[in-house]
C-alpha positions in Angstrom: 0.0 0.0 0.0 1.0 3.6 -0.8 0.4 6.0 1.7 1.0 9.1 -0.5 1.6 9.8 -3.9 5.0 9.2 -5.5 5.0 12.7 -6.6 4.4 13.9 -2.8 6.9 10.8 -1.8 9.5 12.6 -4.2 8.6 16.6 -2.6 8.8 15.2 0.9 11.8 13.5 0.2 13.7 16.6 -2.1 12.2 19.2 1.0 14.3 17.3 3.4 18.3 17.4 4.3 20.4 15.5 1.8 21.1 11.8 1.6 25.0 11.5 2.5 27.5 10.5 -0.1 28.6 7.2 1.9 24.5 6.0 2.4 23.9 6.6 -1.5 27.0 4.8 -2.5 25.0 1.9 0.5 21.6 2.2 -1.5 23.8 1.2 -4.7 25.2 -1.7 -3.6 22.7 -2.7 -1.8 20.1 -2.8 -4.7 23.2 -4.5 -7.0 24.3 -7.2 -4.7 21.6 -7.9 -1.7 18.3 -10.0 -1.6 15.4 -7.6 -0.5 16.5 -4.1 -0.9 13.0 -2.7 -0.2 14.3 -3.6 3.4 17.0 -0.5 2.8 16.0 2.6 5.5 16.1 4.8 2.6 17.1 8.4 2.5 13.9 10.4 4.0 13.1 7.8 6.8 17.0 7.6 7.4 17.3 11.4 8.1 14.6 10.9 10.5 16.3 8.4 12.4 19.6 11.0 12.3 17.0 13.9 13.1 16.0 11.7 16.3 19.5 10.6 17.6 21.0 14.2 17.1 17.8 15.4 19.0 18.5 12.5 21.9 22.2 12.4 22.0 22.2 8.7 23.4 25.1 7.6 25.1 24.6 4.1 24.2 22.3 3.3 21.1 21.1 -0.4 20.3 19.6 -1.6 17.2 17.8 -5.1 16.5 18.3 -5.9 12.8 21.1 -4.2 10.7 20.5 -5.7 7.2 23.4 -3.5 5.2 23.8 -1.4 7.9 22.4 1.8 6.5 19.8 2.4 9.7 22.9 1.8 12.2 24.5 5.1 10.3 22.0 6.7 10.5 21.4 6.4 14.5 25.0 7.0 14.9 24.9 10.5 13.4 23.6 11.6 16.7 25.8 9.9 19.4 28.1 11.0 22.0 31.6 11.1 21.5 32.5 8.1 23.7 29.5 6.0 23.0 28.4 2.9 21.2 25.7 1.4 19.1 25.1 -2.3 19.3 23.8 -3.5 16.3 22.0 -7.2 16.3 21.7 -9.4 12.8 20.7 -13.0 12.6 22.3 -12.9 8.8 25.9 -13.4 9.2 26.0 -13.1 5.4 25.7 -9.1 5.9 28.5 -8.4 7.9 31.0 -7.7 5.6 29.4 -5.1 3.8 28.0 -3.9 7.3 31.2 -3.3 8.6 33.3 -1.8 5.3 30.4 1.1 5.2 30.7 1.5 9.4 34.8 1.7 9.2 34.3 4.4 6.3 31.8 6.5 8.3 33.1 8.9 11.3 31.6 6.4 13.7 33.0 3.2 12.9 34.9 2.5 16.1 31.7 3.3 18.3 29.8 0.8 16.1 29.8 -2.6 17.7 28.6 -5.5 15.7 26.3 -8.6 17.2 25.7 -11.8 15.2 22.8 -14.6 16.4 19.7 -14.2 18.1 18.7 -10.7 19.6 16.6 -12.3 22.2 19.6 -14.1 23.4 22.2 -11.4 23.2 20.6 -8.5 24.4 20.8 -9.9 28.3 24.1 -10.2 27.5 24.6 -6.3 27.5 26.0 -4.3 30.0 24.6 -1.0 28.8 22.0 1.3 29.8 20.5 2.3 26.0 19.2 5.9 25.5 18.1 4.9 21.9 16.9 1.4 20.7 15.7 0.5 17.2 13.3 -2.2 17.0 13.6 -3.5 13.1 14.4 -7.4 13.4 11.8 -10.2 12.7 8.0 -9.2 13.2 6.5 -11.8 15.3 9.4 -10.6 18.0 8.2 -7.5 18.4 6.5 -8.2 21.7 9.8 -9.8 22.9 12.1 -7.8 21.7 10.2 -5.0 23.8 10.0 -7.1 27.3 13.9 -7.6 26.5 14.9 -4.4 25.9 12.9 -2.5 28.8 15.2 -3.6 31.6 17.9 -2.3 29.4 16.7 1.0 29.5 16.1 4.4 31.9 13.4 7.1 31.8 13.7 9.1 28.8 14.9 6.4 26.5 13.4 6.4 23.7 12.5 3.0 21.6 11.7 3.2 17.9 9.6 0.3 16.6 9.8 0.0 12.4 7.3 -1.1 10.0 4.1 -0.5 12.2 1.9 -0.2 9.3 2.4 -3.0 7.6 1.9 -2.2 4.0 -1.4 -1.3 5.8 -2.4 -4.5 6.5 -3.2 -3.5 10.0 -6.3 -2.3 9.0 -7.5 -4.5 6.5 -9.7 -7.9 7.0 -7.3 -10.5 8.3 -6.1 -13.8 6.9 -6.6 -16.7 8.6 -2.9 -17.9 8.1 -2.1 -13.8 8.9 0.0 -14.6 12.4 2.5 -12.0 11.6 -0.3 -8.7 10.5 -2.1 -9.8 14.3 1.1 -9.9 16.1 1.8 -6.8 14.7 -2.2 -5.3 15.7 -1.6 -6.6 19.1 1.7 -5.1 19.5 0.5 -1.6 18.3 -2.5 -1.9 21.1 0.3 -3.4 23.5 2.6 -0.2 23.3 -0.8 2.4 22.8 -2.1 0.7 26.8 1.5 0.0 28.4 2.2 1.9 31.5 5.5 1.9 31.2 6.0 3.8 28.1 3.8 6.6 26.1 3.8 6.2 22.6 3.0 8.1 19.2 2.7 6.7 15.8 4.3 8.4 13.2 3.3 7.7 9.6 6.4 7.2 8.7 6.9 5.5 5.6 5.9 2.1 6.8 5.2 3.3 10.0 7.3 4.3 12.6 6.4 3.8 16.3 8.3 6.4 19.2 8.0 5.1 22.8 9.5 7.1 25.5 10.0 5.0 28.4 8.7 6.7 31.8 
């Protein structure tokens, strides 16, 4: 489904702050050599992740699901000198091209790299995360959020990608649909949860920001 027009895509997307020269040279490569590309960020909804981490200034920053890495660079536009994003990916497959983009950025020593199970390596983490990214396998999203709470303080802000759907949240469901329910519940979860108050932002696919209380 397509929210708005391509034309009014295109405006929004020439009205806001240029795509980097390293990200476009990502998008390229990404679209020659990697399965999926429609998975890429993208250059408006990535300079609204920057927008956000520059308006945060986390500290610590973790991310569940890299893909090529192009979200990761993004976040870390806004951290503190001294900091690090963690950055989870069940595809070990990626990490090359992950890690050449993150060593030619300005952050690529604060950029730490995860591979395996994000429900299994986030308890592993010592850190206290000012800024999490939620953009890993759907029908985790209500696990990735128990897992990530503890890891967090008041203020912290989580992120939660792809909301929306295609906009399958708010058509008739499937019967074989687990992942579009998931998704419905999750949305109701975050909208009733005491612990955090939440806006949804249409947002290309839709992009959820929880501030934790």
């Amino acid at each position: 489904m397509h929210f708005l027009s391509p034309q009014l895509e295109a405006y929004i997307e020439k009205s806001t702050g240029e795509e980097p020269q390293l990200l476009q040279e990502l998008t390229r490569e990404t679209h020659l050599k990697v399965l999926r590309p429609r998975m890429l960020t993208g250059h408006y909804q990535g300079r609204v992740l920057s927008m956000l981490s520059k308006i945060v200034q986390p500290k610590y920053i973790l991310e569940i699901g890299t893909y090529t890495g192009y979200s990761a660079l993004c976040l870390a536009e806004g951290i503190q000198k001294g900091g690090q994003l963690h950055t989870i990916d069940i595809n070990e497959e990626l990490m090359e091209i992950q890690r050449r983009y993150f060593e030619r950025s300005d952050h690529g020593q604060q950029i730490v790299q995860h591979h395996g199970d994000a429900l299994e390596i986030i308890p592993t983490l010592k850190q206290v995360f000012d800024l999490v990214f939620i953009d890993a396998e759907k029908t985790e999203y209500p696990n990735y959020l128990e897992a990530v709470l503890p890891k967090t303080r008041p203020g912290s802000i989580i992120l939660s990608d792809n909301v929306l759907w295609s906009g399958k949240v708010i058509e008739p469901l499937g019967e074989k649909d687990k992942t579009t329910q998931i998704l419905i519940d999750y949305n109701e979860k975050l909208r009733n949860d005491h612990r955090v108050e939440t806006v949804l932002l249409p947002i290309r696919d839709g992009l959820t920001l929880s501030r934790v209380r």
